[in-house]
Each structure stands twice: as C-alpha cells, then as structure tokens.
N, C-alpha and C positions, 0 to 999 in steps of 0.2 A: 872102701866105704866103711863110715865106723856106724854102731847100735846108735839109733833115735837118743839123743840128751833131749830130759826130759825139761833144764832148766833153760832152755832159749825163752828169749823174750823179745820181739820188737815192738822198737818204737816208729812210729811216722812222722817226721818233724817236715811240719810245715811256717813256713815264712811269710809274713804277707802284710806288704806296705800299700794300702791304698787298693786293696783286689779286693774288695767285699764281694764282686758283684759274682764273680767267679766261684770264691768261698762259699757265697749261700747255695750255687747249685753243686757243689761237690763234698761236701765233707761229713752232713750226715749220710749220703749216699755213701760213700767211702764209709763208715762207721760200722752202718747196716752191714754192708761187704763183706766185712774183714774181721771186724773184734772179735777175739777170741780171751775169757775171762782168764786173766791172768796171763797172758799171753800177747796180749799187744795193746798198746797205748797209745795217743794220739797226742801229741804236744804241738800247740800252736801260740806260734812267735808273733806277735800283733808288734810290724818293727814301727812303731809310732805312725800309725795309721790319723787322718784324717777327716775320713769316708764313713764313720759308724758306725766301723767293724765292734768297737769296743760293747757298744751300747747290743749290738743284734746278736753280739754273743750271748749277753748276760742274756736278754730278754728270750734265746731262744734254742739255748745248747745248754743251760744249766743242770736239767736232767743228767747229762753225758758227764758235765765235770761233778756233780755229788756222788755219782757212782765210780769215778775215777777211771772213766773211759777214755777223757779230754782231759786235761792241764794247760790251763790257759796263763801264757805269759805275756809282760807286755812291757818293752822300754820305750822312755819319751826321751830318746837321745837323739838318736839319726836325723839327718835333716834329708840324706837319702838313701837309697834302696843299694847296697854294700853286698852282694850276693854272697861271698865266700864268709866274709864276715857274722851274715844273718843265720849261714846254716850252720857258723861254729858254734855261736850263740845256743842255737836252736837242738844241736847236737851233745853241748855240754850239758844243757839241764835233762836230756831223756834219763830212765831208770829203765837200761835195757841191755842185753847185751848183742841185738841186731841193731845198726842203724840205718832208716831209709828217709834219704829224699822226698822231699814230696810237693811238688809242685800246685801250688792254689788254684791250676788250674786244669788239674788231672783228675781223671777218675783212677781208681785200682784196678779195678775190675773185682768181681765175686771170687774168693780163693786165693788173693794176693799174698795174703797173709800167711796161709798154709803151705802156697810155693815154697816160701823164702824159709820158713821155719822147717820146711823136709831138708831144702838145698844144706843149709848152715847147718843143721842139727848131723846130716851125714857124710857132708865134704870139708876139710878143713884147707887152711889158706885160699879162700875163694873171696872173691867178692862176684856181688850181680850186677849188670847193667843195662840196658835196653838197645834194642838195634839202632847203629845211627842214623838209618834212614828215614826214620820218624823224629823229626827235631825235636817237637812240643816233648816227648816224653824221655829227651839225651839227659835230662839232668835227674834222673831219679836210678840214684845209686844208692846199693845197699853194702852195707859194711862191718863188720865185727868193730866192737866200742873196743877193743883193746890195737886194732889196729888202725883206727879213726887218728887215736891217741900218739901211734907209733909214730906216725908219720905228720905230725902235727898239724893236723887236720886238711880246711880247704885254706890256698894259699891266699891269703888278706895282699899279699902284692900287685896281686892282680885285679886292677878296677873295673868296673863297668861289664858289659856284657862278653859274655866266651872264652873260652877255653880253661876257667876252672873247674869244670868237668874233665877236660883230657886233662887236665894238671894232674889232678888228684888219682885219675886211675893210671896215668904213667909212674906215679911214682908208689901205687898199690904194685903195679908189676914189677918196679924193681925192685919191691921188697921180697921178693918170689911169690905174689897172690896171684890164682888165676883168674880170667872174664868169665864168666857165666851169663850169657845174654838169654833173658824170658823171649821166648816165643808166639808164645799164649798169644794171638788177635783179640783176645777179651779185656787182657792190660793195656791197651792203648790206648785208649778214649782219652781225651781229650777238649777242651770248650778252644774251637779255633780264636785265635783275637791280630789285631792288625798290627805290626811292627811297632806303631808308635805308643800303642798299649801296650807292647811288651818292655819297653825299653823307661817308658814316661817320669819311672822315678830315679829316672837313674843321672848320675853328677853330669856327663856330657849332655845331656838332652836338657835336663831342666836348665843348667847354665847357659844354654846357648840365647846369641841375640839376630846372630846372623849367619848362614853359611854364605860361603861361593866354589866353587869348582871350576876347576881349567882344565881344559884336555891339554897330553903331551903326548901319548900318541896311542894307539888305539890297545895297549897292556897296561900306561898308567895316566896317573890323575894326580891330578894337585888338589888340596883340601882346604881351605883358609876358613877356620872359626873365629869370631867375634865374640867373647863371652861376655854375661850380665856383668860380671866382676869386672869387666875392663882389661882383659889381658887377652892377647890370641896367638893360636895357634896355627900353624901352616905345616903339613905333611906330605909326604909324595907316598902316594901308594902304587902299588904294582900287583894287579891281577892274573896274576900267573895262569895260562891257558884258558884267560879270560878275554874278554875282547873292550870288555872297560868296567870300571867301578861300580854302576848300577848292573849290578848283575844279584839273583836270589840268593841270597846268604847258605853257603854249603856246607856238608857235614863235616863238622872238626875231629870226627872222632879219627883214633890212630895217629894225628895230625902230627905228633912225634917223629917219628918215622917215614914220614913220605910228607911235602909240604910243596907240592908240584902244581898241584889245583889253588892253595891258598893265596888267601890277599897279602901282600905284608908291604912292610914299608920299607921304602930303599933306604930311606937317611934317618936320622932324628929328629925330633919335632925342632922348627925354628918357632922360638917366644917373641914375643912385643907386646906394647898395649896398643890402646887405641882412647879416642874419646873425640865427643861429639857439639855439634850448637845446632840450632833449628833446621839449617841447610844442609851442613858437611858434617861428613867423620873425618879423621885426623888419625891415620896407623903411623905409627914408630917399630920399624921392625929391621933388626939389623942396620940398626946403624944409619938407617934411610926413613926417611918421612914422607908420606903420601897425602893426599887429598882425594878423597872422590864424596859426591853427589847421594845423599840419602836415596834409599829406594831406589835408583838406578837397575835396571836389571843387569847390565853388563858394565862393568868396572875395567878399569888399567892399573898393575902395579908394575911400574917400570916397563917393560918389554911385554907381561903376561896379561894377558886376558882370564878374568875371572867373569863367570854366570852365578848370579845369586839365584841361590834355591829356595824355592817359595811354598812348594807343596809337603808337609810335614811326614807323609808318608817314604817320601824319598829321603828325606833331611833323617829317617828314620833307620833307613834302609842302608843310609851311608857312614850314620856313627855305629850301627849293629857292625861293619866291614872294618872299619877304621878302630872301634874298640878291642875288636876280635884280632886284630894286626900290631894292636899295641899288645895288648897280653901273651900274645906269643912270643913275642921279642923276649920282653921278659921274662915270661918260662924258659926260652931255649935259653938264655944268660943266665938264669941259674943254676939249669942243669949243666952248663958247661964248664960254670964254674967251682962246679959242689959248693953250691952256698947252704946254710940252714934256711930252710922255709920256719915263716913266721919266728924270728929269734928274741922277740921279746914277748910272746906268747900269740895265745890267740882265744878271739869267742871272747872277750872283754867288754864288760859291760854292766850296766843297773838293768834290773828285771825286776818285777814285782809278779806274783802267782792270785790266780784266781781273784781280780782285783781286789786286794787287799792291800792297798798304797799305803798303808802304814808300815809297813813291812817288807824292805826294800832286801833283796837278794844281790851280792855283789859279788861277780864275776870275774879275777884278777889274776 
C-alpha cells in the first residue's frame, strides 16, 4: 500500500444516444453524489442524440458546465449507438487520470467517488469493476488513463451489444492489472428498462425487417434476419447448458476462461439478400432461391421450418444472445491470434464542446 497521491483525478464518462429519459433522472443526482472540486469531472457524450438531450442540457445543467463540473460534448456523426466506440470517444476527451464508465442509466451512489480515488490513490495496477451479478451495472469500469491507452482502449471490433466489457478487462488482466470489484449495495442503483430499450439504437435492431427462428434441437436454433438494407443473415446458435435460445441473457463476466453456460455460434454467418412486391419476398441465399408469403407466420426454406417473431421484446432478447455470440467469436480470434486491437486507432471522430458548433474538436 503506497501514501494517499494527492493528484488523482476522476472522470465519469457518460454516453448517451437517444436516453434523455434516464439522463434527466440520473446525473444531477450523480453530481450531487460524488463531485469533488478539483477532483472529479463529468464528461457527457451526447452520441447524436435525437430526443432533446441537446436542448434540456443547455436549458437545465448549464450551472454545472460554467463551473466546470459537466463538459458537454456532442457528435452528429453516428447513425447508431457503437458502444466501445462511444466510450473511446468519451474517454479520450476526459482530463483525468481515473477513468470510469458510466452508464445513463446508473446511479453512483453517494461516495463513489471517494471509493475509487482511496482504491487508485493506494493500489497500483488495479483496475475496478462491479459484481457480475448485477448486469445493469457490468459496464461501469474504472481504469488509470495511462492504461486505458496501454491497451488501446475498448475494442471498436466488436459490434452491437456484449462482451466489450470482458474484452477489455481480459486484456487489463493480461497486462498484469488486478479486479477490484465495489461492494458497496449503495453503488448499484440502477433505472430498470426492457431489453428492447436497451439495445434500440443499436445496428442489428434498428436494421432489422424481420426475424424467423427454427428449432434444431432443444441446445440450438437457427436465426434468419431480413434487414431494411436488403441483405440477410442466417446463424446457428447453440446454448450451451441451455435448453433453447429464449433463454435470460447471462453473465459474461470471466466468459474468457470458462464459456460452458454461454450462447455461441456453431458456424459462420450464411449472407444473401432478399426483396419483395405487395404479395411475396424473394431470398437468394446460397446459391438457392425461395419464395414465401408476406406476413405468414410460419415459413419453409427448403427442408427448414422457420417461425417469424413478432413480439419485439423477444426479437430483443435474441439479438442481445446472438450479438453477445458474435463478439465473442471475435475476441477469442483475436486473442488467439495475438492480433492488435483497434490497429488504425481508436475513439475517432468530430466533437464539438459546450455547444459551440463553430468550433469543431477532431479526434484522429
């Protein structure tokens, strides 16, 4: 254990596409919490929001950014919500040398701040994380900005929902960093919300036009997407010590090291398009052409029977499984290959501070 440094500093970098709703009951409460002058910051990444964020900042957080509690950033690039992406973004403009996570729809709790600032200030190679049993609050990791850096941040390879959290703290561990999980019941708070709010800005959900699902037998599933873009995707998933695909999304953490419980996919995605006239849609997929019936509930693709999914909570519930099953594929094939994460950089992008759109920040 080394003497209290008196120059720690955290930052709270939060992300937030289209969450106003969440935003307005968390983050002056978080503020209140936690600010300590000179000692922790709040940087919020408005990632091309929609919803009004822009506007109910200015009219009702300005206090916080004159006194330089908040730093309000904001790109009109994304068309959607890029998680590893947003928080490199988000992590590259803090002026701190703790970085934490911060999920728009978390609370801290009172004293988050002073945790993290004892832990850092008197252990060195650590990072913090939270128990994995509490999902809402897996992604709020904190981290020294010199090892953010080290390890080139969170990995941009990986799309859509899961596992760039254990990405990034697998590969904090291989740098020899140890876990330090909060315990605190008073850090967990959280605004509950329904899968399909969690996922909604994100490339597979907003793309989609149609799902279907086939059972093969009672460990895996077949997946066939239809996207707006006209292209689709078919996957085989397999729920290992699962009894089928609609099952509650489980904890990734450690998922490195033991992947016995997880979903993953047996093969690689098979590609095609499709396209449609007032009756029929029309798939091209390998080499084979189909026909079937708009709106049908149950479909034939050659020998397979497919059920189209119609209730958006489950359509929700099976791209969270099937996103979480691609991203792993991907991280274990990096690590196996010692590839460089992010090799032509990362957190790239136009930002603009304290709406002052004359005044463009470029991030390269």
């Amino acid at each position: 254990m080394n003497t209290i440094v008196n120059n720690e500093k955290v930052a709270f970098c939060i992300t937030c596409m289209n969450r106003l709703k969440h935003l307005q009951q968390t983050i002056e409460q978080n503020i209140q919490d936690n600010f300590l002058k000179e000692k922790v910051e709040f940087i919020l990444l408005d990632y091309n929001s929609k919803d009004g964020l822009e506007k109910w900042v200015y009219n009702n957080m300005r206090k916080y950014i004159d006194e330089e509690t908040l730093v309000y950033y904001k790109t009109t690039e994304p068309t959607y919500y890029l998680r590893s992406h947003s928080r490199n973004v988000a992590f590259r403009l803090a002026n701190a040398t703790i970085l934490c996570n911060l999920d728009a729809d978390n609370f801290l709790g009172k004293g988050f701040s002073n945790f993290l600032l004892e832990k850092f200030s008197n252990y060195n190679k650590i990072f913090i994380t939270n128990s994995s049993l509490v999902r809402d609050t897996f992604g709020r990791i904190s981290i020294r900005n010199e090892d953010f850096f080290s390890i080139r941040g969170y990995n941009e390879a990986l799309h859509g929902y899961g596992d760039e959290d254990s990405d990034i703290q697998n590969r904090l561990m291989q740098k020899g960093l140890k876990p330090i999980i909060f315990n605190n019941p008073k850090f967990y708070n959280f605004i509950s919300h329904s899968n399909s709010e969690r996922i909604s800005e994100e490339t597979m959900f907003k793309n989609l036009y149609e799902m279907y699902i086939t059972y093969v037998n009672p460990y895996t599933s077949g997946v066939l997407l239809l996207n707006k873009d006209y292209s689709l995707e078919q996957y085989t998933l397999i729920a290992k010590g699962q009894l089928n695909v609609l099952i509650e999304f489980s904890s990734v953490y450690d998922c490195f090291s033991n992947d016995k419980d997880r979903t993953v996919l047996q093969d690689d995605v098979v590609k095609g398009t499709w396209s449609e006239d007032c009756k029929k849609i029309y798939i091209q997929n390998n080499f084979t052409s189909y026909q079937i019936c708009k709106k049908l509930p149950i479909i034939n693709l050659g020998d397979t029977v497919f059920y189209r999914v119609q209730n958006d909570e489950v359509k929700a519930k099976i791209i969270i499984l099937l996103s979480d099953a691609i991203n792993y594929k991907e991280a274990i094939k990096q690590i196996k290959n010692k590839l460089v994460i992010n090799p032509e950089g990362f957190g790239k992008g136009i930002v603009y501070k304290n709406f002052n759109l004359s005044k463009k920040i470029i991030l390269s």
